[in-house]
NUGULUM-637977 format. One record per residue (C-alpha): residue in three letters; z, x, y. Coordinates in steps of 0.2 Angstrom, whole numbers, always signed. Each point is the difference from the previous one (the first is absolute). Last residue first. Layout:
<atoms>
ATOM   r    zz    xx    yy
ATOM ALA     Z     X     Y
...
</atoms>
This chain:
<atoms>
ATOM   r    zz    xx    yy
ATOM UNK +1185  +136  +694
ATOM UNK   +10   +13    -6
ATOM UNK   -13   +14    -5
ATOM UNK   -12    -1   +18
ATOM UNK   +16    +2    +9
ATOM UNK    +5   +15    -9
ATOM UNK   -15    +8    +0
ATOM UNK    +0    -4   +18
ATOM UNK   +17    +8    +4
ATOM UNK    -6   +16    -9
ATOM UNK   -17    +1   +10
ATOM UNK   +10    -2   +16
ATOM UNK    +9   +17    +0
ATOM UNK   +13   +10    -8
ATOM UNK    -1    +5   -17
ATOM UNK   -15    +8    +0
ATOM UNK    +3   +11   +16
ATOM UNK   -15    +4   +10
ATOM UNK    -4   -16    +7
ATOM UNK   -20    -1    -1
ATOM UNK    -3   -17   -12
ATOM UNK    -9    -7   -13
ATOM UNK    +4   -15   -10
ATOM UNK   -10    +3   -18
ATOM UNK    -4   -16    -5
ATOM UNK    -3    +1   -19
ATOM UNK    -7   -17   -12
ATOM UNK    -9    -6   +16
ATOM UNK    -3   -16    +6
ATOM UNK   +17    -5    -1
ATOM UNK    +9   +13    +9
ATOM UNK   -13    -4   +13
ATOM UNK    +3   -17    +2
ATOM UNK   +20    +5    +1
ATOM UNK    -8   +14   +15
ATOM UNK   -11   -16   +10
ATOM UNK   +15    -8    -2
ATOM UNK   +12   +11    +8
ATOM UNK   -12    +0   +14
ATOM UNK    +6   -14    +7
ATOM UNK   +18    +4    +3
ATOM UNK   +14    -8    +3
ATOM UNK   +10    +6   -17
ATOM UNK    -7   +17    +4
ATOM UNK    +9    +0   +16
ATOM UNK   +18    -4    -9
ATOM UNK    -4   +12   -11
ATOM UNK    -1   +15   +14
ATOM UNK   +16    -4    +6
ATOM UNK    +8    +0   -16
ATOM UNK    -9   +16    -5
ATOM UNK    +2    +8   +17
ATOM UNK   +19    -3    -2
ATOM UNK    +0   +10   -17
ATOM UNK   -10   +13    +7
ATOM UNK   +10    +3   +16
ATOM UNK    +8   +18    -9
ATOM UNK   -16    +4    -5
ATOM UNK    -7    +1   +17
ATOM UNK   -20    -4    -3
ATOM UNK    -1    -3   +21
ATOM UNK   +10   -17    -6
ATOM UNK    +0    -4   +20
ATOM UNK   -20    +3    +3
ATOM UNK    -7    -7   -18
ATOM UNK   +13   -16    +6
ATOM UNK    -9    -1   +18
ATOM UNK   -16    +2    -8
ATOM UNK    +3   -13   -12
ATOM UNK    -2    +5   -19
ATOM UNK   -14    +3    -7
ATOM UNK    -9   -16    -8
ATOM UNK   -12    -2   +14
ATOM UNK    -7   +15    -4
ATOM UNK    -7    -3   -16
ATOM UNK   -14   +14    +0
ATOM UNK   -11    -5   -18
ATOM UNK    -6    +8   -11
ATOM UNK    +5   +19    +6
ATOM UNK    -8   +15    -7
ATOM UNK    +9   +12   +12
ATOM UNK   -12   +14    +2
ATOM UNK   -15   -11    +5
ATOM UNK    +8    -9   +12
ATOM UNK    +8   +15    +5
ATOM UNK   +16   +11    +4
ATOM UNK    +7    +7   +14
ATOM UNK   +13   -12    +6
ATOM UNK    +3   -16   -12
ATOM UNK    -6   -17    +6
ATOM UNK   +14    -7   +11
ATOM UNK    +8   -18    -7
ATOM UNK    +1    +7   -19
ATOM UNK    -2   -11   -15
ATOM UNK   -17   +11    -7
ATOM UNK    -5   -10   -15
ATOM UNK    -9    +9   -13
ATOM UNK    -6   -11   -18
ATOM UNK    +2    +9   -16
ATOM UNK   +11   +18    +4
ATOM UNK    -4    +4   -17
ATOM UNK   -18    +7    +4
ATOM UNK   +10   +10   +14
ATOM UNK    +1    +4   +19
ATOM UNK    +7   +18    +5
ATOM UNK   +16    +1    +8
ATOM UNK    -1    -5   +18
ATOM UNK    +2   -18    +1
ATOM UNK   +16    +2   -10
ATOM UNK    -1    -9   -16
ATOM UNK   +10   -17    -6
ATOM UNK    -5   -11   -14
ATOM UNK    -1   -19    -5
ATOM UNK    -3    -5   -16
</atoms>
């Protein structure tokens, strides 16, 4: 089962296995504090992309696509289907402040069609 949380909302039993996807590790908060597994930041988004979809709704749907088509080449998306496997709940982790419109969502999607 794969699971989204906000980096910053408290960590849970339920959350299973943590996986922080962001690039940049989240300001103001610590090691500690965040509970992560593991910090994947190879599978964030490029920084060029993070820069020009700057967590604009409106672009989200073109910052999927975009973002997909990085995924598709890239080596870490292994390492996070391994980890899928390993783990009966991966909770993806990230700092965005909307839930609906960030890089989590695109990977949980990713991670569920292939």
């Amino acid at each position: 089962m794969i699971k989204l949380k906000r980096v910053y909302d408290a960590p849970e039993p339920s959350d299973g296995y943590r996986v922080l996807v962001d690039r940049l590790w989240p300001r103001g908060l610590t090691k500690d504090k965040a509970a992560i597994d593991t910090w994947l930041k190879d599978i964030a988004p490029s920084t060029e992309l993070r820069k020009w979809f700057a967590h604009d709704p409106a672009k989200f749907s073109e910052f999927s696509a975009r973002y997909l088509s990085e995924l598709d080449n890239n080596p870490a998306a292994k390492t996070l289907f391994d980890l899928q496997a390993q783990h009966a709940v991966v909770t993806l982790v990230y700092g965005a402040k909307d839930p609906k419109v960030n890089q989590a969502v695109v990977l949980r999607d990713f991670l569920g069609g292939k």
